[in-house]
C-alpha positions as CSV (number, residue, x, y, z in Angstrom):
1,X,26.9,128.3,-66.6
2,X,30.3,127.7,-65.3
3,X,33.5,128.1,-66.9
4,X,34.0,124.8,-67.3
5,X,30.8,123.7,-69.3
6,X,30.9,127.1,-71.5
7,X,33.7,126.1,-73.8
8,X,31.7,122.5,-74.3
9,X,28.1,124.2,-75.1
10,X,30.1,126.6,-77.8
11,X,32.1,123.4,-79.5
12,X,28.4,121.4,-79.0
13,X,26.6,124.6,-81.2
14,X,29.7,124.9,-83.3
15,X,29.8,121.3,-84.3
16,X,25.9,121.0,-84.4
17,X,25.8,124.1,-87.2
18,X,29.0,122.6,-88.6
19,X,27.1,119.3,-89.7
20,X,24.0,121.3,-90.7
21,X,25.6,123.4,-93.0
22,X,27.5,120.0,-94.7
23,X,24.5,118.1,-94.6
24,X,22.5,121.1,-96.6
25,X,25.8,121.4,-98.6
26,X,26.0,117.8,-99.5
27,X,22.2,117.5,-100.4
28,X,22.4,120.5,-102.6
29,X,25.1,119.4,-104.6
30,X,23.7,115.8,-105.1
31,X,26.6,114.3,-102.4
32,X,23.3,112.9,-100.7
33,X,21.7,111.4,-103.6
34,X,22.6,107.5,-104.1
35,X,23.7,106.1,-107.3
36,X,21.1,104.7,-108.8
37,X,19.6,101.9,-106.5
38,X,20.1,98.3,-107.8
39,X,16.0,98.4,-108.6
40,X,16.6,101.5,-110.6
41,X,19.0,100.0,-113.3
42,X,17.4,98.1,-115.9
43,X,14.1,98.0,-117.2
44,X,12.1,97.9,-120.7
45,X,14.4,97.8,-123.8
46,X,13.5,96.2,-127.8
47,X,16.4,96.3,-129.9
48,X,17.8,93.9,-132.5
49,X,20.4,91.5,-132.1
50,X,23.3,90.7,-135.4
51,X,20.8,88.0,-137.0
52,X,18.0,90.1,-137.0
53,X,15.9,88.8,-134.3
54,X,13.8,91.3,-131.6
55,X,15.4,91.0,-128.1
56,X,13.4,92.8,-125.2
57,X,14.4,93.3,-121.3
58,X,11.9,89.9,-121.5
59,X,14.7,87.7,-123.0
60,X,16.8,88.6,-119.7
61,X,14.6,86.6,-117.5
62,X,15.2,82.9,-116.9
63,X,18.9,83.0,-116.5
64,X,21.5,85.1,-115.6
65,X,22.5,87.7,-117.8
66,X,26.0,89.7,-118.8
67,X,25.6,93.1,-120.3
68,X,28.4,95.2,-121.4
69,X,27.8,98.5,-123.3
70,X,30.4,99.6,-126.0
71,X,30.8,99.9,-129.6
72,X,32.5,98.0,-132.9
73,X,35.1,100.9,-133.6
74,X,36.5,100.8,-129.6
75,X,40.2,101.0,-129.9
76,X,40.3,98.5,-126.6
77,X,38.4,98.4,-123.8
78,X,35.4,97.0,-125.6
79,X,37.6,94.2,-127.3
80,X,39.3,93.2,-123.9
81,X,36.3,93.4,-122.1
82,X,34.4,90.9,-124.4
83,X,37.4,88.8,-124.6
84,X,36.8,88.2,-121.1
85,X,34.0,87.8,-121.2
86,X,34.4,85.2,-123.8
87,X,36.9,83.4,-121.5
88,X,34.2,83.1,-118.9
89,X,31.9,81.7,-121.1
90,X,34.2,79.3,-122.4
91,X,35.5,78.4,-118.4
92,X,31.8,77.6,-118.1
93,X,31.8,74.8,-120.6
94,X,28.0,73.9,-120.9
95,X,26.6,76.1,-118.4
96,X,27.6,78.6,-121.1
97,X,24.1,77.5,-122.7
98,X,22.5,78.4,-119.3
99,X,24.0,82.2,-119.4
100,X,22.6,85.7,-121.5
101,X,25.9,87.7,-123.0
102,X,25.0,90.6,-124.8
103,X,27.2,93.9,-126.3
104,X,24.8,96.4,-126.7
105,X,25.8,99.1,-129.3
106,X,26.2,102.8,-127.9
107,X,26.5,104.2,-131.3
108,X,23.7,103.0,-133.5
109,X,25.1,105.5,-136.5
110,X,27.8,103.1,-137.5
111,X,26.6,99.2,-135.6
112,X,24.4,98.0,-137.8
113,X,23.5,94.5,-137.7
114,X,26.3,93.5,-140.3
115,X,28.8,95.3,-138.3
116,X,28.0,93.5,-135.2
117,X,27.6,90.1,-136.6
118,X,31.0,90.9,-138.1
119,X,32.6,91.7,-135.3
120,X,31.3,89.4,-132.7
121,X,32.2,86.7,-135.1
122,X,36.3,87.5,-133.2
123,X,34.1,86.5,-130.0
124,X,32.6,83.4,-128.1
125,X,29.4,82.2,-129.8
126,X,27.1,82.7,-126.8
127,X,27.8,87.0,-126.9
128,X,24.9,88.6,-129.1
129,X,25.0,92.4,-130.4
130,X,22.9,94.1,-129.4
131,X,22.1,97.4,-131.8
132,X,18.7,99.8,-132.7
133,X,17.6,103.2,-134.2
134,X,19.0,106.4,-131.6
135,X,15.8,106.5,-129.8
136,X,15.6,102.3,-129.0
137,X,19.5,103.0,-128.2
138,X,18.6,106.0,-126.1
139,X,16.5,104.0,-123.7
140,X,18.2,101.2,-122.8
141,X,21.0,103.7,-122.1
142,X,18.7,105.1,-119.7
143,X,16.9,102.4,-117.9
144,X,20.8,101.2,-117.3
145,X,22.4,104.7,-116.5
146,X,24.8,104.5,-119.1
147,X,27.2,107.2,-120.0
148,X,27.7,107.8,-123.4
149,X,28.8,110.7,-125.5
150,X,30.2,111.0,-129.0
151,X,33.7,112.5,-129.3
152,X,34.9,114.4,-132.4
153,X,38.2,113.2,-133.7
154,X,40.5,115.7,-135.5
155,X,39.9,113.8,-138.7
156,X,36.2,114.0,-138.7
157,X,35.4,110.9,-137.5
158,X,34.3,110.4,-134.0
159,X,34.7,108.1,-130.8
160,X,32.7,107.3,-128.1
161,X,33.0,107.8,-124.6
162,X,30.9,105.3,-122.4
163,X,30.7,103.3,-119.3
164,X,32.9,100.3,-119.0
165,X,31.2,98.2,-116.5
166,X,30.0,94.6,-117.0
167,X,26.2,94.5,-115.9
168,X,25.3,91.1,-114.0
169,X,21.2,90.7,-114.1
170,X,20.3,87.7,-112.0
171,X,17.5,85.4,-113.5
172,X,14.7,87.5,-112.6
173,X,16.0,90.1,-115.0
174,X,17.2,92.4,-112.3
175,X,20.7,94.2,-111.1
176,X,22.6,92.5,-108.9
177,X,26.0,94.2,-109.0
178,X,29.1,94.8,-111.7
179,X,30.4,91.8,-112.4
180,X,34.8,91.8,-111.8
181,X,36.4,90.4,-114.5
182,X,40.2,91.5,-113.5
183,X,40.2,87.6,-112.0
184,X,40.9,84.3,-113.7
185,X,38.1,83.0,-116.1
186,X,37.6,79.7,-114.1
187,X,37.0,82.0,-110.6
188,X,34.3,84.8,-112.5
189,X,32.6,81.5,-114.5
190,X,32.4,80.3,-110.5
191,X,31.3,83.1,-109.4
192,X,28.7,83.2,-112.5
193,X,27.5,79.8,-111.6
194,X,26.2,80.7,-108.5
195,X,22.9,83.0,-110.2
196,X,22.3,79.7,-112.4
């Protein structure tokens, strides 16, 4: 070996172990595991929506479908987000009747169905609440990955942490991505159109 080519051999090993040892590190610690593939999120779900009728992951299929996870006491994210989402709807004029918008409840304790009709009543017509006993709530919050987690408040009373994202299901009933809201109404209902 000359002198040359022995510095290169010990960077080669060096560099060969060095992407080893992060590859093993990286798979250890989950780095290597994907978030959940699109196929992954969603999947069977029967809850109750705020006039008492059964909706199942069925009722997802024929048209595209916006989901957003929250709950009735949210101090604002859950308010803005479904008053943009309302704004899309309206944006969409009649194709509005072609479109699923639902607000499934992450804390079934306190969204009952009275609450939710209550509250989505501040809300475009087309949105329906979504709400169940913990263990319905439970599994949709799994087949979707949804983070959730009650949070005590000093007073007693409690908040919820959860996942903010805006779900778009195309017409089949399956992920297709987060839908972006932080647009104008008329470009997301555009956007919308195109899974019609």
């Amino acid at each position: 070996m000359t002198r040359t080519t022995r510095p290169l051999v010990i960077f080669a090993a060096f560099a060969a172990s060095l992407a080893v040892g992060l590859f093993l590190t990286l798979w250890l610690v989950g780095g290597l595991r994907t978030v959940a593939a699109p196929s992954a999120i969603g999947g069977p779900f029967q809850l109750t929506d705020q006039v008492g009728k059964p909706v199942t992951d069925n009722d997802l299929k024929g048209k595209p479908t916006l989901i957003f996870f929250g709950f009735t006491h949210c101090p604002d994210v859950c308010p803005t987000s479904l008053f943009e989402i309302s704004e899309v709807l309206k944006a969409m004029g009649k194709d509005a009747d072609r479109v699923n918008a639902y607000f499934v409840s992450v804390d079934p304790e306190r969204d009952t169905q009275a609450a939710m009709k209550e509250y989505l009543s501040s809300f475009d017509p087309h949105l329906k609440g979504l709400t169940g006993d913990p263990a319905a709530i439970a599994k949709v919050l799994s087949a979707y990955r949804v983070y959730a987690k009650k949070v005590p408040l000093k007073d007693g009373d409690y908040t919820m942490d959860h996942t903010a994202l805006i779900y778009l299901m195309d017409r089949d009933g399956r992920f297709v991505s987060p839908f972006n809201l932080k647009r104008t109404p008329e470009a997301a209902a555009t956007d919308l159109k195109r899974y019609l």
